[in-house]
DRENPA-3360 file (N, C-alpha, C; in nm, 2 decimals, always signed):
BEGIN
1 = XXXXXXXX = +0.08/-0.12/+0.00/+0.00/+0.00/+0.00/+0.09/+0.13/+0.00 ~ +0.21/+0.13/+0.07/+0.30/+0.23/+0.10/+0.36/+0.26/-0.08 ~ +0.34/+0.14/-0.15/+0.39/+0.17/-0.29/+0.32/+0.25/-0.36 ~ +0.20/+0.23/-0.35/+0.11/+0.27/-0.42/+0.10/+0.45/-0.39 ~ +0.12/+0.45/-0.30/+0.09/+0.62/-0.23/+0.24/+0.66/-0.30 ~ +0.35/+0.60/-0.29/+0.50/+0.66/-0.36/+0.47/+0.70/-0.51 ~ +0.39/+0.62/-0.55/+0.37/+0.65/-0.74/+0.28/+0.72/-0.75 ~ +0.17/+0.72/-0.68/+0.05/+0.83/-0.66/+0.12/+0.98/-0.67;
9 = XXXXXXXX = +0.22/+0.99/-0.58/+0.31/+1.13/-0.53/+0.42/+1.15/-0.67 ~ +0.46/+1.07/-0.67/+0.59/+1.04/-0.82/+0.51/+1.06/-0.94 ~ +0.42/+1.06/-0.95/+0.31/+1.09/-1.05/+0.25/+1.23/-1.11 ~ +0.26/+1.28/-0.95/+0.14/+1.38/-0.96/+0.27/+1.49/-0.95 ~ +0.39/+1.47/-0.91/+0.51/+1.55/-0.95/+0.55/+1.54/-1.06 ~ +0.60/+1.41/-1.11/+0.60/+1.46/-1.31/+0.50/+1.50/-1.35 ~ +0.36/+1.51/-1.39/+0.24/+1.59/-1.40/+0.24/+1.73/-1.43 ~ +0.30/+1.74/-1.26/+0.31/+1.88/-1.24/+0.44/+1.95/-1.33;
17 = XXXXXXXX = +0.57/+1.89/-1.30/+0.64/+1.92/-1.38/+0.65/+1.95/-1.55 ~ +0.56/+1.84/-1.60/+0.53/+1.83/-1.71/+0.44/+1.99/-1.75 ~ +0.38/+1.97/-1.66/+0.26/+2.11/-1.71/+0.30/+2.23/-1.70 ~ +0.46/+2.27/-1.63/+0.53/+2.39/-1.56/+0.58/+2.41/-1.74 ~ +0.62/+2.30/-1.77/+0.73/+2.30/-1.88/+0.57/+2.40/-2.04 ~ +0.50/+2.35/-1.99/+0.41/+2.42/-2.11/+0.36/+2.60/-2.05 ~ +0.37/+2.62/-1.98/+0.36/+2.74/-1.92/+0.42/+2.87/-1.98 ~ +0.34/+2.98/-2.05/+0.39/+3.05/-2.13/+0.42/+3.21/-2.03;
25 = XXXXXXXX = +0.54/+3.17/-1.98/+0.59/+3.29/-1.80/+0.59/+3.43/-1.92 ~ +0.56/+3.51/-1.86/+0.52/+3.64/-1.89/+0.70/+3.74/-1.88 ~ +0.71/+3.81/-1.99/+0.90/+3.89/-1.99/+0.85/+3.89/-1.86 ~ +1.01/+4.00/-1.83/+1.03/+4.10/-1.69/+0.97/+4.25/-1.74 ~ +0.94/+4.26/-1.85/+0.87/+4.41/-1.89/+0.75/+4.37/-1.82 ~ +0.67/+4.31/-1.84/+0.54/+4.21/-1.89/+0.49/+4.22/-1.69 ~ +0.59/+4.14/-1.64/+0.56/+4.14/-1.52/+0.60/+4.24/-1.43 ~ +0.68/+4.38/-1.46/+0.68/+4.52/-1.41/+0.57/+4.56/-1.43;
33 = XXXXXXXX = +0.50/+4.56/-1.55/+0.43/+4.64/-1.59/+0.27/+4.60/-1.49 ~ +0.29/+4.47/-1.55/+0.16/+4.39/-1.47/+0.19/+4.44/-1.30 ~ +0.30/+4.42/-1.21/+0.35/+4.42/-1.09/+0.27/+4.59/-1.02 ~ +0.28/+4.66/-1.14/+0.27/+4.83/-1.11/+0.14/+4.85/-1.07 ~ +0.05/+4.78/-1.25/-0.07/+4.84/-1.23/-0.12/+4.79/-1.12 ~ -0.04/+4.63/-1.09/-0.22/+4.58/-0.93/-0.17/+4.67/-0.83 ~ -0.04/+4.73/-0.87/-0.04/+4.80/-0.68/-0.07/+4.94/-0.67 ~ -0.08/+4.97/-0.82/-0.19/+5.08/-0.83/-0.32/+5.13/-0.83;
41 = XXXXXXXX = -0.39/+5.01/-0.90/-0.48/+4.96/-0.84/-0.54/+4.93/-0.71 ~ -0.44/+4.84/-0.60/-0.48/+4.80/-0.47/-0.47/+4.95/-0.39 ~ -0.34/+5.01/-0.40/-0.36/+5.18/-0.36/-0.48/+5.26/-0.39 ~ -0.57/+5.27/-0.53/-0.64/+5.38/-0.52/-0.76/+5.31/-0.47 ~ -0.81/+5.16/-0.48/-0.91/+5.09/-0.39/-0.92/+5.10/-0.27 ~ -0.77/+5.10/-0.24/-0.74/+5.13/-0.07/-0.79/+5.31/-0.01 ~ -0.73/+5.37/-0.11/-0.79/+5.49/-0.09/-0.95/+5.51/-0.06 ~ -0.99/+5.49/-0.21/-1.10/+5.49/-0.23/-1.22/+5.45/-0.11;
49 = XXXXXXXX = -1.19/+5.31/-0.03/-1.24/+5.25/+0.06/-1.23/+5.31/+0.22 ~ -1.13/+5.39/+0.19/-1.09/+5.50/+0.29/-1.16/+5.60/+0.32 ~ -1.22/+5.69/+0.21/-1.27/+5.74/+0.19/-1.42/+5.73/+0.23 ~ -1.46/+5.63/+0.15/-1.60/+5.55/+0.23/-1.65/+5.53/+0.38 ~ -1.52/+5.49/+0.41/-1.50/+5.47/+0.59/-1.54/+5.58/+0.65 ~ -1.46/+5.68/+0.63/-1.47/+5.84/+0.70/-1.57/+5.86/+0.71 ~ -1.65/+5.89/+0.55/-1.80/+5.91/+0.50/-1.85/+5.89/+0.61 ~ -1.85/+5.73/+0.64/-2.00/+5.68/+0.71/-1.97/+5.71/+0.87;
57 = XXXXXXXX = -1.78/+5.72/+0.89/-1.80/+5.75/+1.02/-1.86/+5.87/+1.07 ~ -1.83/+6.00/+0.99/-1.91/+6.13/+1.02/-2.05/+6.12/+1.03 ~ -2.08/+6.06/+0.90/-2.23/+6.06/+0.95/-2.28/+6.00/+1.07 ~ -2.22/+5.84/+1.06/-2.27/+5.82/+1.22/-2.25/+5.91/+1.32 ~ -2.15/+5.98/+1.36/-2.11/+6.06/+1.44/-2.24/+6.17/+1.45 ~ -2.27/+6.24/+1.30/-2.39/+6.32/+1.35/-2.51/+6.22/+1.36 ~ -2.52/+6.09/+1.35/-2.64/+6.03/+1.39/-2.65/+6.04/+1.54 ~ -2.60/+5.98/+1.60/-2.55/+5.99/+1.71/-2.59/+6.07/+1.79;
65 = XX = -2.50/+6.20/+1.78/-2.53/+6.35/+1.83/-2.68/+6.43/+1.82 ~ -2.75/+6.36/+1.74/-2.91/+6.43/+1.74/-2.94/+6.40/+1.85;
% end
């Protein structure tokens, strides 16, 4: 049974290796460029959601205060 689980694992690593080998990896322009926009992205979301936050905390704050 212990065999069976070695070739199971020895299997599923050539597999994997096999499929790494067909993988079409993106330049180093390719992945700058991609690298920039998501953290430009995650920044003005981050902003943006920041913004929202404040928003609703003032309001509550004048809910509150009535």
């Amino acid at each position: 049974m212990n065999n069976m689980k070695e070739n199971t694992f020895t299997n599923y690593v050539k597999t994997s290796l096999e499929e790494l080998t067909k993988v079409t990896w993106p330049t180093k322009n390719q992945a700058v460029k991609l690298t920039v926009i998501t953290l430009a992205f995650c920044a003005f979301f981050g902003v943006f959601l920041g913004l929202i936050d404040l928003a609703y905390n003032e309001l509550f704050k004048l809910v509150i205060n009535l």
